[in-house]
SENU-572004 format. One line per 10 residues: their letters; for each residue x, y, z of N, C-alpha, C. Coordinates in steps of 0.1 Angstrom, whole numbers, plus 5000, padded with zeros to 4 digits. Example, Ala and Ser with C-alpha at 12.3 -4.5 7.8 and 13.67 -1.06 7.14 Angstrom:
SENU-572004
AS) 5132/4943/5078/5123/4955/5078/5132/4967/5078 | 5128/4978/5071/5137/4989/5071/5129/5000/5079
***
This chain:
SENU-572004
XXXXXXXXXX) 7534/5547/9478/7541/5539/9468/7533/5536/9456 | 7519/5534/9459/7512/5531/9453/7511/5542/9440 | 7508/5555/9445/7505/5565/9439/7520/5568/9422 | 7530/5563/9431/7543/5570/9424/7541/5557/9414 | 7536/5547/9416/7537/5538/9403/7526/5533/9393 | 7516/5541/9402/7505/5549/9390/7508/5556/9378 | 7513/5568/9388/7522/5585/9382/7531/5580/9372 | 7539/5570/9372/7548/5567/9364/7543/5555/9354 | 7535/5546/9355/7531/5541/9344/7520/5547/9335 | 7513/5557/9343/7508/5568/9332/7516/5577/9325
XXXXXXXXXX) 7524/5580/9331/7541/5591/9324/7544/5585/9311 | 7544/5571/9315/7551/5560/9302/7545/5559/9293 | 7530/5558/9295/7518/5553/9285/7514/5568/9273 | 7514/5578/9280/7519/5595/9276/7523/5590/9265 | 7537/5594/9270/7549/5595/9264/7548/5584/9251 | 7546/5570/9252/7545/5559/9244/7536/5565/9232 | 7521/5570/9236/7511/5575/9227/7517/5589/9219 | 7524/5596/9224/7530/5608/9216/7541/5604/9207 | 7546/5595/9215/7558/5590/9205/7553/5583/9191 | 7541/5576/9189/7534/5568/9182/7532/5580/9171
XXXXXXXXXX) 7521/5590/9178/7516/5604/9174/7528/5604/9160 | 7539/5610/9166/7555/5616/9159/7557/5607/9148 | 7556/5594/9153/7562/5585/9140/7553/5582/9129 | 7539/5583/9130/7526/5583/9119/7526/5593/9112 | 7535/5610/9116/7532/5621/9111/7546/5619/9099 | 7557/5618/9106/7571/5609/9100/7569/5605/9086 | 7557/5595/9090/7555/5587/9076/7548/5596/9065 | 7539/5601/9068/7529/5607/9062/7538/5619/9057 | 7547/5629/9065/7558/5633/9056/7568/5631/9046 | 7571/5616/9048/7581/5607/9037/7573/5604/9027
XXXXXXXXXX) 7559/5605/9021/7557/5608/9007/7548/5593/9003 | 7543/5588/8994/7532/5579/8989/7542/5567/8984 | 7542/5557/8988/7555/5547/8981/7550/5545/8963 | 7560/5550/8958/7556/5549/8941/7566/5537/8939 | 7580/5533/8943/7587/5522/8937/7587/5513/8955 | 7582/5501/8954/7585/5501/8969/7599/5494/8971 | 7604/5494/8984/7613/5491/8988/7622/5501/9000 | 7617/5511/8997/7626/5527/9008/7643/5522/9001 | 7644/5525/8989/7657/5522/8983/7662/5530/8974 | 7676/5534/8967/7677/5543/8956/7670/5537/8947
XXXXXXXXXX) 7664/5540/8940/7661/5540/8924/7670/5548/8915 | 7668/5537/8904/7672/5547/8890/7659/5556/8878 | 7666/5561/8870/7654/5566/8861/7648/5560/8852 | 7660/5543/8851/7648/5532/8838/7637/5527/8848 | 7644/5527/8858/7631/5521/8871/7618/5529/8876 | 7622/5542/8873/7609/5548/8872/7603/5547/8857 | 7608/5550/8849/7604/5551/8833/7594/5539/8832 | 7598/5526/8838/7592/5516/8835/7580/5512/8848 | 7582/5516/8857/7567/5516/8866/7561/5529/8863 | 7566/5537/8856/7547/5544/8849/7544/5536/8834
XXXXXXXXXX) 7554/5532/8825/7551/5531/8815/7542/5516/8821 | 7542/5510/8828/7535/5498/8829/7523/5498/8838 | 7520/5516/8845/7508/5519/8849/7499/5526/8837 | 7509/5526/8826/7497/5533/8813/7501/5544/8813 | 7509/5549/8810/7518/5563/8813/7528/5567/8800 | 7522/5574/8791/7533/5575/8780/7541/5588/8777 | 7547/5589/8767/7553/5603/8767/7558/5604/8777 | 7571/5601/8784/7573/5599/8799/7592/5610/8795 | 7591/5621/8808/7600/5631/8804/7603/5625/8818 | 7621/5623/8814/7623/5629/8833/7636/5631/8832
XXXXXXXXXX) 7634/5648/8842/7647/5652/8849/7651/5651/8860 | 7662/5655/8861/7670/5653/8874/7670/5663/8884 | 7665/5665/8895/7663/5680/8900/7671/5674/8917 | 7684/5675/8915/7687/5672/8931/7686/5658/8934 | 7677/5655/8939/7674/5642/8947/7662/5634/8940 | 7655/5642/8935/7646/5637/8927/7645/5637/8913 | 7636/5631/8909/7635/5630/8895/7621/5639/8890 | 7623/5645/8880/7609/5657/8877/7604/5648/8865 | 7592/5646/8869/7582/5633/8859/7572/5645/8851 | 7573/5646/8839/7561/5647/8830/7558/5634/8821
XXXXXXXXXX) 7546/5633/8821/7539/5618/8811/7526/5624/8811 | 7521/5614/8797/7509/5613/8794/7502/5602/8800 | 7487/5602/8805/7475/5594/8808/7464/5593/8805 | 7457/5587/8794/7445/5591/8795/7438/5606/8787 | 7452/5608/8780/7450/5623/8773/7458/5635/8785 | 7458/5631/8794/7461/5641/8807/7474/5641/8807 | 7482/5653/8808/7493/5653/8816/7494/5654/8829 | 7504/5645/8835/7508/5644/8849/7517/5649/8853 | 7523/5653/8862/7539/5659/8867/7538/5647/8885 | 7552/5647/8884/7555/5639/8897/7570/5644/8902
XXXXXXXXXX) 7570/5640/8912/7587/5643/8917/7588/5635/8930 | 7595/5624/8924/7601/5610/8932/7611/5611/8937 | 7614/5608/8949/7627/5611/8957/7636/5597/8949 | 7648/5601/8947/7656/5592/8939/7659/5582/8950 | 7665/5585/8962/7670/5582/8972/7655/5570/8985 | 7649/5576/8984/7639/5563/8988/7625/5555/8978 | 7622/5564/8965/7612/5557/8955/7603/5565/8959 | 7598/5574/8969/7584/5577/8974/7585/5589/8963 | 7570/5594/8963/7566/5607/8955/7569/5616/8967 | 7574/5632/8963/7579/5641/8969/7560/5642/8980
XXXXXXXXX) 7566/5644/8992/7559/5651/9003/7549/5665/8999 | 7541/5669/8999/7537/5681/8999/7546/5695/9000 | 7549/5689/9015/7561/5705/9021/7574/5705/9018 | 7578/5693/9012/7593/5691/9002/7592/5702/8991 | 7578/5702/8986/7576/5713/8973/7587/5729/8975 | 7596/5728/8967/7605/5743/8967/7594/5756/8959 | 7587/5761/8966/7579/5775/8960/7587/5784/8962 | 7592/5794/8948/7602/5803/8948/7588/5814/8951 | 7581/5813/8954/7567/5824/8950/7569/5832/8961
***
């Protein structure tokens, strides 16, 4: 008896730590919070948290779900692509490579 409720609270503890695993990788897929909240945004609402991180010349289109950011910083051009639908900057593997 002893054994089966060993076997089974290790099963649990597993299972709990993988599940943990899943949900940290989850996050790290959903993208860098640039508006917080996990909310739609609009485009004055982005327009205005770069222009108030120092961000000028600020272009943005509409590509689907996100918004396509070119601005100036610093002399630099930036490019971004913010999911409209939760505020985060696009994921890495969200990137559409027609290549």
């Amino acid at each position: 008896m002893k054994r089966f409720v060993v076997s089974t609270i290790t099963i649990a503890l597993l299972t709990g730590a993988a599940a943990l695993k899943w949900v940290a990788i989850a996050e790290q897929r959903q993208g860098t919070v640039f508006i917080a909240g996990d909310r739609p945004v609009t485009e004055d609402e982005v327009r205005n948290k770069l222009q108030a991180d120092g961000w000028s010349n600020v272009r943005i289109e509409r590509d689907g779900k996100y918004f396509g950011v070119s601005a100036v910083k610093n002399g630099q051009t930036g490019k971004l692509a913010i999911d409209s639908l939760t505020g985060r900057l696009r994921a890495d593997d969200d990137e559409d490579d027609d290549d």
